[in-house]
PDB file of N, H, CA, C and O in Angstrom:
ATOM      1  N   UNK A   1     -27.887   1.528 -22.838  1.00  0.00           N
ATOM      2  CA  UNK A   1     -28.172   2.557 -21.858  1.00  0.00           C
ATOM      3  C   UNK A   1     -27.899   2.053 -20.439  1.00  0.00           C
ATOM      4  O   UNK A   1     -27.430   2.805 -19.584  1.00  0.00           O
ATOM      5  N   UNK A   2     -28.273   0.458 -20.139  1.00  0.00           N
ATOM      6  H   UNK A   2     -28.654  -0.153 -20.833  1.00  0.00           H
ATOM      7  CA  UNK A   2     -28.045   0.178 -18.800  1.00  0.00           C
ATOM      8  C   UNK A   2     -26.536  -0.080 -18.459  1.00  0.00           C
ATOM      9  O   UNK A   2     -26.065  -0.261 -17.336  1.00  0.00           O
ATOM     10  N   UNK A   3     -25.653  -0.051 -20.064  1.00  0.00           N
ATOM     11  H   UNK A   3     -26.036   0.096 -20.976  1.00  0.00           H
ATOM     12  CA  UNK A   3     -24.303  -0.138 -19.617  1.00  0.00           C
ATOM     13  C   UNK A   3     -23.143   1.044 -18.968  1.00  0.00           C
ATOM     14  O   UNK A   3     -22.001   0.939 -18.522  1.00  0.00           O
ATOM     15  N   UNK A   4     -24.316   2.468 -19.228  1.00  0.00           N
ATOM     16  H   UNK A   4     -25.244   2.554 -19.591  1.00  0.00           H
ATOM     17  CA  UNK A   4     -23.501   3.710 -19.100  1.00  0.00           C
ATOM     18  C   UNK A   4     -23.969   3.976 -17.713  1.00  0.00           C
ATOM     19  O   UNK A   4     -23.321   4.324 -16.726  1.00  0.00           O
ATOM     20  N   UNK A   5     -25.071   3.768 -17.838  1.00  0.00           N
ATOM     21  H   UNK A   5     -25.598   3.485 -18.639  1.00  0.00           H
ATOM     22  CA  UNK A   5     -25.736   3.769 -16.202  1.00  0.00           C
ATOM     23  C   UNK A   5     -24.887   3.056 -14.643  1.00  0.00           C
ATOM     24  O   UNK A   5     -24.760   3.420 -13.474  1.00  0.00           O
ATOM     25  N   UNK A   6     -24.528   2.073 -15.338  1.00  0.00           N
ATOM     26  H   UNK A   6     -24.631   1.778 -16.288  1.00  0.00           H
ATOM     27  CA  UNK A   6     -24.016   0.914 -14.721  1.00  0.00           C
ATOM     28  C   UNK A   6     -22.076   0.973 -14.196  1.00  0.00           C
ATOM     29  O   UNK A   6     -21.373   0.592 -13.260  1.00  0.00           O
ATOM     30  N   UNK A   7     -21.901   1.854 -15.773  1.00  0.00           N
ATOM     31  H   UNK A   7     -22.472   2.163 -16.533  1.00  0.00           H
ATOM     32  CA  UNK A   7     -20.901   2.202 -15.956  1.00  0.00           C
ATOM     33  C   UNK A   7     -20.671   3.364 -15.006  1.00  0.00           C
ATOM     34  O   UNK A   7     -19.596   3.252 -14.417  1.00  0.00           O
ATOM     35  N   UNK A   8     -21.357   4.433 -14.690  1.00  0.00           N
ATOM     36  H   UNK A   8     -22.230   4.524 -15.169  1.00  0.00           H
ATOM     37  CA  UNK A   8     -21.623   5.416 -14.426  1.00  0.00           C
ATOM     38  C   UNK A   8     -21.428   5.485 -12.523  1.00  0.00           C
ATOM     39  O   UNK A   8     -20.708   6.145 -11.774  1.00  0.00           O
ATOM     40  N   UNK A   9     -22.397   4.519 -12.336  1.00  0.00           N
ATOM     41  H   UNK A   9     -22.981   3.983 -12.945  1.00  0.00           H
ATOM     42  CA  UNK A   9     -22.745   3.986 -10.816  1.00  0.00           C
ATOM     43  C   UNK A   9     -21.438   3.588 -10.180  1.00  0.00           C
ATOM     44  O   UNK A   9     -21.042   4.021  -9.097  1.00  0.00           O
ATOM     45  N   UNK A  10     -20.634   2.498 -11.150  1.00  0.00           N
ATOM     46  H   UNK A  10     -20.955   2.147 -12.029  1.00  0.00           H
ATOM     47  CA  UNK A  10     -19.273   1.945 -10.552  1.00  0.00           C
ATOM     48  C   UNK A  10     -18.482   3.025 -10.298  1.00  0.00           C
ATOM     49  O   UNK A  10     -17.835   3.128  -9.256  1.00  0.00           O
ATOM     50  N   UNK A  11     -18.481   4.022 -11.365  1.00  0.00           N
ATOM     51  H   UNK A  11     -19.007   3.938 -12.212  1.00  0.00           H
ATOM     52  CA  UNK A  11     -17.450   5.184 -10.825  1.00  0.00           C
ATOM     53  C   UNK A  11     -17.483   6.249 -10.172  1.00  0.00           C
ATOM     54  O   UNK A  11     -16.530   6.872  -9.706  1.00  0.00           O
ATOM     55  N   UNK A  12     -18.973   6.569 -10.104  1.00  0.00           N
ATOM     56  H   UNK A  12     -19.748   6.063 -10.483  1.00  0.00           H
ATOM     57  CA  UNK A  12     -19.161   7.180  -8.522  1.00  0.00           C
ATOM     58  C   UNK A  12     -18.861   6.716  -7.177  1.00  0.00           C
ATOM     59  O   UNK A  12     -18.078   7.142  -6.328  1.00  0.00           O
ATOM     60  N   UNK A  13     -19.773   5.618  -7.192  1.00  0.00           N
ATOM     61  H   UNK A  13     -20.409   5.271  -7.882  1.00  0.00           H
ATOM     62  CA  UNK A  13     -18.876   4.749  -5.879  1.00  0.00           C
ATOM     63  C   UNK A  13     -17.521   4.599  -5.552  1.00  0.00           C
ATOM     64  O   UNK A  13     -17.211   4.643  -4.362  1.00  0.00           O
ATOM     65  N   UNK A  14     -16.397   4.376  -6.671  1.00  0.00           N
ATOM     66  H   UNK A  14     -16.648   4.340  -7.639  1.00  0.00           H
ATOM     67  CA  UNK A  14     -14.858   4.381  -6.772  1.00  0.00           C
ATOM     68  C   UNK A  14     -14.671   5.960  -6.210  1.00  0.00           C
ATOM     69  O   UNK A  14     -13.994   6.149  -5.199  1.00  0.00           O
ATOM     70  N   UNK A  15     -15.136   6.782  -6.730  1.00  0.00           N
ATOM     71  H   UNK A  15     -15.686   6.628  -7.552  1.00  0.00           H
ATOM     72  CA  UNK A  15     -14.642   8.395  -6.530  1.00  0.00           C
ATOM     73  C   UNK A  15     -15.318   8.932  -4.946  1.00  0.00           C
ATOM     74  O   UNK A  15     -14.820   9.749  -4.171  1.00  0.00           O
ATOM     75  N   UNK A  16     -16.956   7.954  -4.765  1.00  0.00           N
ATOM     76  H   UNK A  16     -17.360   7.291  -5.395  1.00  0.00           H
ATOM     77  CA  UNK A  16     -16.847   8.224  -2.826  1.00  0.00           C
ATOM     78  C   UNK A  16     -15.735   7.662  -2.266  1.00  0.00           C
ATOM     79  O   UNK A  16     -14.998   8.154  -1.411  1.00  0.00           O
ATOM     80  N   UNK A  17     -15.652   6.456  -2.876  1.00  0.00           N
ATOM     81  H   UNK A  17     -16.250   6.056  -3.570  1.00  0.00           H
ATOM     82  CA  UNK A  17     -14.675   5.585  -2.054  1.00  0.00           C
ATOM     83  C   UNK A  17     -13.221   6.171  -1.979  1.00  0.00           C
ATOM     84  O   UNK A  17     -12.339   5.669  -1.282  1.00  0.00           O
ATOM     85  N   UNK A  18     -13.099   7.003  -2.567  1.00  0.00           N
ATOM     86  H   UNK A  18     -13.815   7.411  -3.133  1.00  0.00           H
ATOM     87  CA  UNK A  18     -11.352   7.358  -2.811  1.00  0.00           C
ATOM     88  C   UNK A  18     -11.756   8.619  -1.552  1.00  0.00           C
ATOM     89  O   UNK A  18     -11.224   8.447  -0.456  1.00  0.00           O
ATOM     90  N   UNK A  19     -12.601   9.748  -1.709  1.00  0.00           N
ATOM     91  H   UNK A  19     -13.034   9.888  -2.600  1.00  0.00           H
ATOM     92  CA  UNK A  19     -12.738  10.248  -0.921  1.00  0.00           C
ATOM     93  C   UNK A  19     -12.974  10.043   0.274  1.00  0.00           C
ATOM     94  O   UNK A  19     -12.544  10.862   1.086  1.00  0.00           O
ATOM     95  N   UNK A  20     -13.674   8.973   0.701  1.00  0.00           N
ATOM     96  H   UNK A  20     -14.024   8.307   0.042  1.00  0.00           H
ATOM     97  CA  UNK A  20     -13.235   8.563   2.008  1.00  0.00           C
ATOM     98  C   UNK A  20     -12.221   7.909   2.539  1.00  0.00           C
ATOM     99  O   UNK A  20     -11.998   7.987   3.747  1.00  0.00           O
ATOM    100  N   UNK A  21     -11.561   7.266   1.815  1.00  0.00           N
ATOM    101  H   UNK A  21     -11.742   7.202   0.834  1.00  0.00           H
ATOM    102  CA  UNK A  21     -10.463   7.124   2.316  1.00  0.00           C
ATOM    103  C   UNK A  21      -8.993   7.484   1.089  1.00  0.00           C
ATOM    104  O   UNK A  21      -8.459   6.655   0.351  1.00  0.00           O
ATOM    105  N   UNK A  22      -8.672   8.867   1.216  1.00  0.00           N
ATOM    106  H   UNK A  22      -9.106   9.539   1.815  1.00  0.00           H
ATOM    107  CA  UNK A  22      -7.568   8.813   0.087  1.00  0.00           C
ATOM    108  C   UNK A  22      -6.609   8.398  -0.491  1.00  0.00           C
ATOM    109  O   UNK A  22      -6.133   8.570  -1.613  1.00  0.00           O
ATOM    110  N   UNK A  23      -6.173   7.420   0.991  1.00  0.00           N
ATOM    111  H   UNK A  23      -6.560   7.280   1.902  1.00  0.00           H
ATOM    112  CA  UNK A  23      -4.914   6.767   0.845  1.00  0.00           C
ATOM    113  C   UNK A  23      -5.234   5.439   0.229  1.00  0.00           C
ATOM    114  O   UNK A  23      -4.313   4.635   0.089  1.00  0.00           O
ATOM    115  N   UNK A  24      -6.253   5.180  -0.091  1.00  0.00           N
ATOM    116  H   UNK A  24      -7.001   5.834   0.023  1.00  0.00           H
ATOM    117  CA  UNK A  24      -6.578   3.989  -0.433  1.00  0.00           C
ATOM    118  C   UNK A  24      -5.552   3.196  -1.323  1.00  0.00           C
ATOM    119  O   UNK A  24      -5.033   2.176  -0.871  1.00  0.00           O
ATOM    120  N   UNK A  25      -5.203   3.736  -2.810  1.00  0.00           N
ATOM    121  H   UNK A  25      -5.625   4.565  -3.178  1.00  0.00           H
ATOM    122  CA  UNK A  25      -4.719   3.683  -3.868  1.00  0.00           C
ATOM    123  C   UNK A  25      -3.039   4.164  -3.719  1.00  0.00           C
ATOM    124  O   UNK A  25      -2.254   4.025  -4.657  1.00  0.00           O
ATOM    125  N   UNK A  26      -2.680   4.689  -2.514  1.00  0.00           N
ATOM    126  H   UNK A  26      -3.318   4.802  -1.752  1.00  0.00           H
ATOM    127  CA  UNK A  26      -1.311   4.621  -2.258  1.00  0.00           C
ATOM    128  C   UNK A  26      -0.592   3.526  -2.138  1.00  0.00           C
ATOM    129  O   UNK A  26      -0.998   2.659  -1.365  1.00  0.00           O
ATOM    130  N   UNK A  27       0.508   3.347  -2.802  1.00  0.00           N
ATOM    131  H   UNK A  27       0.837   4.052  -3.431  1.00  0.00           H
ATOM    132  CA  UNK A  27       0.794   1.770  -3.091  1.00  0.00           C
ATOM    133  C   UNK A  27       2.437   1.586  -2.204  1.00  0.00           C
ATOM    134  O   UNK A  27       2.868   0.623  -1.570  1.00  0.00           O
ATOM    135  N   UNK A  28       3.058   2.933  -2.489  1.00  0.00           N
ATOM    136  H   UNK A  28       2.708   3.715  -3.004  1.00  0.00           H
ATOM    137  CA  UNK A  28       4.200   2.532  -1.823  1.00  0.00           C
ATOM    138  C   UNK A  28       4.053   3.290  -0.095  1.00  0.00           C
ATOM    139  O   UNK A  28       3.684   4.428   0.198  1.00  0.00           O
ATOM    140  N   UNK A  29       4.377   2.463   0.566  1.00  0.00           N
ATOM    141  H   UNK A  29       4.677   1.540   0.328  1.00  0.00           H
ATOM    142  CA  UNK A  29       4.726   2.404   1.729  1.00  0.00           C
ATOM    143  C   UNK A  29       5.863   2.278   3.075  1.00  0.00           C
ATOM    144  O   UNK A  29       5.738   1.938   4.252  1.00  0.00           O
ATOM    145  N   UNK A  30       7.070   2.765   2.185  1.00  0.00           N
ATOM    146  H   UNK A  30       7.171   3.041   1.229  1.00  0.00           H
ATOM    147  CA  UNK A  30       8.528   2.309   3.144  1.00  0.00           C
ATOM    148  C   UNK A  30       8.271   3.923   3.839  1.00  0.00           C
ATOM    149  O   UNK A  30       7.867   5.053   3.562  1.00  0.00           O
ATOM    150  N   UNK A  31       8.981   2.863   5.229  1.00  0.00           N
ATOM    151  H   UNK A  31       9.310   1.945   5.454  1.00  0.00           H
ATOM    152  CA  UNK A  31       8.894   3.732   6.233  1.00  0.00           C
ATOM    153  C   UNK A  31      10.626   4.387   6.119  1.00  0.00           C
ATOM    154  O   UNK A  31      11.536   3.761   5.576  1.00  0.00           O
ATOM    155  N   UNK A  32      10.779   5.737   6.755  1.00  0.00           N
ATOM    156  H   UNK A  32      10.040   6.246   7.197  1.00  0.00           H
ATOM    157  CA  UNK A  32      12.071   6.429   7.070  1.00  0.00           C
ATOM    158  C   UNK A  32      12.674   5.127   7.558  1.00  0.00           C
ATOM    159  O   UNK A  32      12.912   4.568   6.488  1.00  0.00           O
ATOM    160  N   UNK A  33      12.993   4.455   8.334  1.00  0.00           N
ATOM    161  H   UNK A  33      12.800   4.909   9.204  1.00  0.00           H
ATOM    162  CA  UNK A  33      13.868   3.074   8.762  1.00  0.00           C
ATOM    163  C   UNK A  33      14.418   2.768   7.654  1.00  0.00           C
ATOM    164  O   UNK A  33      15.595   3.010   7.388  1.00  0.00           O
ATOM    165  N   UNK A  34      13.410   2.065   6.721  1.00  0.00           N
ATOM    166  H   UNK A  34      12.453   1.868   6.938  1.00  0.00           H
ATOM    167  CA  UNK A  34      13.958   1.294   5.806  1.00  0.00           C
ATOM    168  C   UNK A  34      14.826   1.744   4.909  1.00  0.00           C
ATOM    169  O   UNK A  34      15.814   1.133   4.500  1.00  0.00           O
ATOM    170  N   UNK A  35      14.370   3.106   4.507  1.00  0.00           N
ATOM    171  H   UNK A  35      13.568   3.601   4.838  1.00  0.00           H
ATOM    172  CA  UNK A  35      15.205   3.270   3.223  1.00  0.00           C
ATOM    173  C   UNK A  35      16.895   4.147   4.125  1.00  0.00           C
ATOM    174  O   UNK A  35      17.887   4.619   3.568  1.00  0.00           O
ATOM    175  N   UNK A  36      16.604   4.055   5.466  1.00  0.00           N
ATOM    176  H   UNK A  36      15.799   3.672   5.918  1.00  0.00           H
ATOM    177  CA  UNK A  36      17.857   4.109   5.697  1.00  0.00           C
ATOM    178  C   UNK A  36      18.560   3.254   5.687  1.00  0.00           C
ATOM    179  O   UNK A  36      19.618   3.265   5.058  1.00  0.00           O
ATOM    180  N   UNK A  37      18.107   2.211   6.449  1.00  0.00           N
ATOM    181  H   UNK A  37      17.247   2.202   6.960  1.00  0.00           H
ATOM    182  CA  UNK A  37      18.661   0.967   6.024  1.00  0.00           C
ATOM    183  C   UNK A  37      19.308   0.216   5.115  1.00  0.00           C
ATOM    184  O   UNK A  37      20.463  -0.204   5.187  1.00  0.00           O
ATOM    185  N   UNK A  38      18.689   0.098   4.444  1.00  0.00           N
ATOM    186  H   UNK A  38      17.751   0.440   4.386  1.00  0.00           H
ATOM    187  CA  UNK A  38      18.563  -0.617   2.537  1.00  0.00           C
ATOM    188  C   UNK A  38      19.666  -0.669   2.348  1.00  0.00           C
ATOM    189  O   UNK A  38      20.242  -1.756   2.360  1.00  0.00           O
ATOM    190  N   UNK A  39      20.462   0.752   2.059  1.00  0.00           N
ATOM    191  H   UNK A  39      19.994   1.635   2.050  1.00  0.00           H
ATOM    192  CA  UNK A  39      22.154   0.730   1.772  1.00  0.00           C
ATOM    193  C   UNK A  39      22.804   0.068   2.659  1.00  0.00           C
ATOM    194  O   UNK A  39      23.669  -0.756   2.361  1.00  0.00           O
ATOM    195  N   UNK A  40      22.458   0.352   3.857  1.00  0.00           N
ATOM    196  H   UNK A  40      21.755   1.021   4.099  1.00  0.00           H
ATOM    197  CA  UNK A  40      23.633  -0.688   4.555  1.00  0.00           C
ATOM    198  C   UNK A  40      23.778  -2.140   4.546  1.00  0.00           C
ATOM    199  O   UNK A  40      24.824  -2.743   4.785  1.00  0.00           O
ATOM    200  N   UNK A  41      22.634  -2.661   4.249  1.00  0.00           N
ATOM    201  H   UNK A  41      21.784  -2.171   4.055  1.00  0.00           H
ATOM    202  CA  UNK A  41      22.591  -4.330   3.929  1.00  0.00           C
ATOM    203  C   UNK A  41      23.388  -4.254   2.782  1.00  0.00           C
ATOM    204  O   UNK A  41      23.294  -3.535   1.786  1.00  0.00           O
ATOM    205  N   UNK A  42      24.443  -5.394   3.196  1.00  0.00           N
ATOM    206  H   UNK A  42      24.520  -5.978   4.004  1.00  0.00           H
ATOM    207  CA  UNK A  42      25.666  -6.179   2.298  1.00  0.00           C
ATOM    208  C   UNK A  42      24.822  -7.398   1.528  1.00  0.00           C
ATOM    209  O   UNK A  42      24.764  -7.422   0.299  1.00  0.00           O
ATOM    210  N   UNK A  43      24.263  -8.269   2.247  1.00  0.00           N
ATOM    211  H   UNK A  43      24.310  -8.249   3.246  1.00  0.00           H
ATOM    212  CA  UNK A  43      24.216  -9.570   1.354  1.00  0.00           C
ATOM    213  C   UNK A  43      22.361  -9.292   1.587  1.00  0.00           C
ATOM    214  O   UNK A  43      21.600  -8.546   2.204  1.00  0.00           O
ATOM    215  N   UNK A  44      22.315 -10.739   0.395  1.00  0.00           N
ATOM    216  H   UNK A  44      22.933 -11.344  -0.106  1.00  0.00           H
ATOM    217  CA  UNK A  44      20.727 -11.135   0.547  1.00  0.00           C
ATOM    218  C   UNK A  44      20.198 -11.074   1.896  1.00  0.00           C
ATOM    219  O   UNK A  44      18.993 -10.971   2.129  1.00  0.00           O
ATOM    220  N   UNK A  45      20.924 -11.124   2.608  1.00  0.00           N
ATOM    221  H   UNK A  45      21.902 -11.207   2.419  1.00  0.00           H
ATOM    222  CA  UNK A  45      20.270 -11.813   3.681  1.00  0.00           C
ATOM    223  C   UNK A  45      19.905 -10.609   4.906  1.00  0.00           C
ATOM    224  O   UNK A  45      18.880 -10.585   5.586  1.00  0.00           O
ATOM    225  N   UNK A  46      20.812  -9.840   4.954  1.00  0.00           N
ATOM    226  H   UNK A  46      21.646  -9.859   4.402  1.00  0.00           H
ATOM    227  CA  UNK A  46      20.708  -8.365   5.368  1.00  0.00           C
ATOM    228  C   UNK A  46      19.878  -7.743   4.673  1.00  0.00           C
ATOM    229  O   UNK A  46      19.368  -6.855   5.356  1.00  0.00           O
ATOM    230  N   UNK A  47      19.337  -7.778   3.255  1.00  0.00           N
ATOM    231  H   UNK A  47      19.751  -8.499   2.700  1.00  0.00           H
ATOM    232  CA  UNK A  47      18.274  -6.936   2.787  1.00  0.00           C
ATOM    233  C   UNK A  47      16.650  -7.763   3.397  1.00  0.00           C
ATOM    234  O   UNK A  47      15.541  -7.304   3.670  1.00  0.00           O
ATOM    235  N   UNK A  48      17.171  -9.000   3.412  1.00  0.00           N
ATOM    236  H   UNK A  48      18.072  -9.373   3.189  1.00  0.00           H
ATOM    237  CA  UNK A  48      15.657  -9.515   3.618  1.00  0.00           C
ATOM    238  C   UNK A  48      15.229  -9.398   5.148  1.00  0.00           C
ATOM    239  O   UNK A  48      14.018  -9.411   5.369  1.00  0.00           O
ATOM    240  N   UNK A  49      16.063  -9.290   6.178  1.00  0.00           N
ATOM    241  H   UNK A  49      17.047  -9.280   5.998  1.00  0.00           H
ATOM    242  CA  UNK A  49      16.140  -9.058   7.428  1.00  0.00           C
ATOM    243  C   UNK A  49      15.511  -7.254   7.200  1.00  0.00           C
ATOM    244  O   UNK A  49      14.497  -6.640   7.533  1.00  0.00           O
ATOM    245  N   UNK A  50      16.276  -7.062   6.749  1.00  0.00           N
ATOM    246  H   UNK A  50      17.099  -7.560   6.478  1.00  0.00           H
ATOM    247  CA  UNK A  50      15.546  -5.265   6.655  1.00  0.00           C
ATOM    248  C   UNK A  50      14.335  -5.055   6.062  1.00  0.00           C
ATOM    249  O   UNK A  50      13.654  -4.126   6.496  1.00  0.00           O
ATOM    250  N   UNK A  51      13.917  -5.733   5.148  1.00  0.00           N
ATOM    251  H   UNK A  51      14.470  -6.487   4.796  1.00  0.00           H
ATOM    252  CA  UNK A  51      12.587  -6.177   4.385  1.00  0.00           C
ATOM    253  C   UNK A  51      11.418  -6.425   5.743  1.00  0.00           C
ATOM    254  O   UNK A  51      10.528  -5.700   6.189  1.00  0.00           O
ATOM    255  N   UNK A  52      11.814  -7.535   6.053  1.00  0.00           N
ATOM    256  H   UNK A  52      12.537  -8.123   5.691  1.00  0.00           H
ATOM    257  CA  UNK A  52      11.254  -8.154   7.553  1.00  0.00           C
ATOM    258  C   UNK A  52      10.655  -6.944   8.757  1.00  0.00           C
ATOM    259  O   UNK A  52       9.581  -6.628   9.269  1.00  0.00           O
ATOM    260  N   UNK A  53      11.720  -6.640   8.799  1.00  0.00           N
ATOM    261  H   UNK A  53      12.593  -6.897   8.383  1.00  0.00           H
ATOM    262  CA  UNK A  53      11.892  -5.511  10.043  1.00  0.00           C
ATOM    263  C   UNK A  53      11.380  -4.253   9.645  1.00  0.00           C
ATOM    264  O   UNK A  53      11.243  -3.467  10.582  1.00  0.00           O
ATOM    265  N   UNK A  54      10.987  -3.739   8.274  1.00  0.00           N
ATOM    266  H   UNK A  54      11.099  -4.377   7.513  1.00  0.00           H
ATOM    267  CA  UNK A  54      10.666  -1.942   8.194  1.00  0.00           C
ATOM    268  C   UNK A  54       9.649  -2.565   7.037  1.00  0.00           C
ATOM    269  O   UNK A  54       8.584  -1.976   7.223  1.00  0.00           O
ATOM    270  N   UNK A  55       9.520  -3.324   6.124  1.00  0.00           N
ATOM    271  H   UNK A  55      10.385  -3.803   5.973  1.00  0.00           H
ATOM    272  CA  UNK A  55       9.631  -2.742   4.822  1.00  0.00           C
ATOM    273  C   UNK A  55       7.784  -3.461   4.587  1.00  0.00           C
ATOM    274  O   UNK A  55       7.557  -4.447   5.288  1.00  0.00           O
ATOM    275  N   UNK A  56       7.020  -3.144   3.991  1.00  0.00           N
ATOM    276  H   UNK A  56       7.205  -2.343   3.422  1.00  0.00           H
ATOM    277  CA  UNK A  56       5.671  -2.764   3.675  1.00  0.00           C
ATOM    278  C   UNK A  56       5.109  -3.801   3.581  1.00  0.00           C
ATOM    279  O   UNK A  56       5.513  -4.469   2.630  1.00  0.00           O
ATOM    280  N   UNK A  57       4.290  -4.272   4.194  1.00  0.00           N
ATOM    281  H   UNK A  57       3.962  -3.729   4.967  1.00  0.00           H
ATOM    282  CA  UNK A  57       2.990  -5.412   4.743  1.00  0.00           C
ATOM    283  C   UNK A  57       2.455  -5.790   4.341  1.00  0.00           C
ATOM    284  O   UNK A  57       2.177  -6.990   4.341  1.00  0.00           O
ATOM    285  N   UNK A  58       1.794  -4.492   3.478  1.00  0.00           N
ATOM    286  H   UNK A  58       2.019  -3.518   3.479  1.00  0.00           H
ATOM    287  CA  UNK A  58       0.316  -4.375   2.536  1.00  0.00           C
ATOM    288  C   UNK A  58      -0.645  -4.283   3.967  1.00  0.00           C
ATOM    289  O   UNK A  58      -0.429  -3.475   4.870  1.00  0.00           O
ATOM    290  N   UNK A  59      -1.720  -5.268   3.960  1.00  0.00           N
ATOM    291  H   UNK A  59      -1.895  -5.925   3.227  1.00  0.00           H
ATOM    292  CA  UNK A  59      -2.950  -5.333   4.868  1.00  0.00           C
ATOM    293  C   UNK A  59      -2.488  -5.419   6.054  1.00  0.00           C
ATOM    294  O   UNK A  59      -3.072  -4.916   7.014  1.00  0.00           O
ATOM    295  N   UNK A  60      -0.923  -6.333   6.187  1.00  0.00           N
ATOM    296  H   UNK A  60      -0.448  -6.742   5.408  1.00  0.00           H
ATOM    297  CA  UNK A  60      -0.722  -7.111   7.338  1.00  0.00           C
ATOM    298  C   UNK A  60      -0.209  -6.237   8.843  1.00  0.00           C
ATOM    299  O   UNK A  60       0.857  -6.466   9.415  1.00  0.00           O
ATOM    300  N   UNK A  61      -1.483  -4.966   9.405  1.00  0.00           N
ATOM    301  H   UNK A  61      -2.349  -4.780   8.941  1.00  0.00           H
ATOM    302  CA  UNK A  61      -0.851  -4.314  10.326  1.00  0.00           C
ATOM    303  C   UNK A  61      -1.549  -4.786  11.922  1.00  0.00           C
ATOM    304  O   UNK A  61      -2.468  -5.586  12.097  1.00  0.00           O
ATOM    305  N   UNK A  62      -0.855  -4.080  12.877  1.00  0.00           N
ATOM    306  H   UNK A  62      -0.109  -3.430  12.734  1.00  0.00           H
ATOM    307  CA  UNK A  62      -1.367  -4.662  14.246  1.00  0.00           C
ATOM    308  C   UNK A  62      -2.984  -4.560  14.447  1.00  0.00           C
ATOM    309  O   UNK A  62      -3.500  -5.309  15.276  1.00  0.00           O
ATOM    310  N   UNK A  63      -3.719  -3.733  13.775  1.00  0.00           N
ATOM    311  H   UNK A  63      -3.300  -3.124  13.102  1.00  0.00           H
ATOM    312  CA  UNK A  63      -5.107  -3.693  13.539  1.00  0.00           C
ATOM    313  C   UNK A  63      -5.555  -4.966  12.905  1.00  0.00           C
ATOM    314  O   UNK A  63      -6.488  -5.419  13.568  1.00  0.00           O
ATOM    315  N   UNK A  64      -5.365  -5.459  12.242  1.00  0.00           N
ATOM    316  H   UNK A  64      -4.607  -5.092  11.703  1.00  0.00           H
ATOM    317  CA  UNK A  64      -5.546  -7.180  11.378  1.00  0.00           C
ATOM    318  C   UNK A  64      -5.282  -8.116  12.241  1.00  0.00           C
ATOM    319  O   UNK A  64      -6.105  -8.958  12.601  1.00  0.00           O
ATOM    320  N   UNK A  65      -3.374  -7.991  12.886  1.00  0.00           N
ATOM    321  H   UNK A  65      -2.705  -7.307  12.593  1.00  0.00           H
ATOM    322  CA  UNK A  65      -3.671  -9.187  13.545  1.00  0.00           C
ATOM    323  C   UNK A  65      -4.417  -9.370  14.809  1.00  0.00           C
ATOM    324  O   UNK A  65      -4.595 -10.501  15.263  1.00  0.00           O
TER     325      UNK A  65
END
């Protein structure tokens, strides 16, 4: 019983938590730049420069640093 309870509790909290923030669980993140970009990089090295320059952080935004 204390496992459904328990069980129960975790996924309310998950379902406030999504509601307050919805985007939470959004995973992809390329901005219009990048995926213009993308095609035009020729070599490795042009994609990773475009990677660098547009392409998704995760946590790592000017609010963090």
């Amino acid at each position: 019983m204390r496992r459904i309870l328990f069980a129960a509790l975790i996924a309310l909290i998950a379902a406030g938590a999504s509601l307050l923030r919805p985007d939470a669980l959004y995973l992809s993140a390329t901005t219009p730049e990048y995926a213009a970009a993308i095609p035009m990089a020729q070599t490795a090295a042009d994609r990773g420069i475009v990677a660098f320059a547009y392409g998704d952080w995760g946590a790592l935004t000017s609010h963090a640093l």
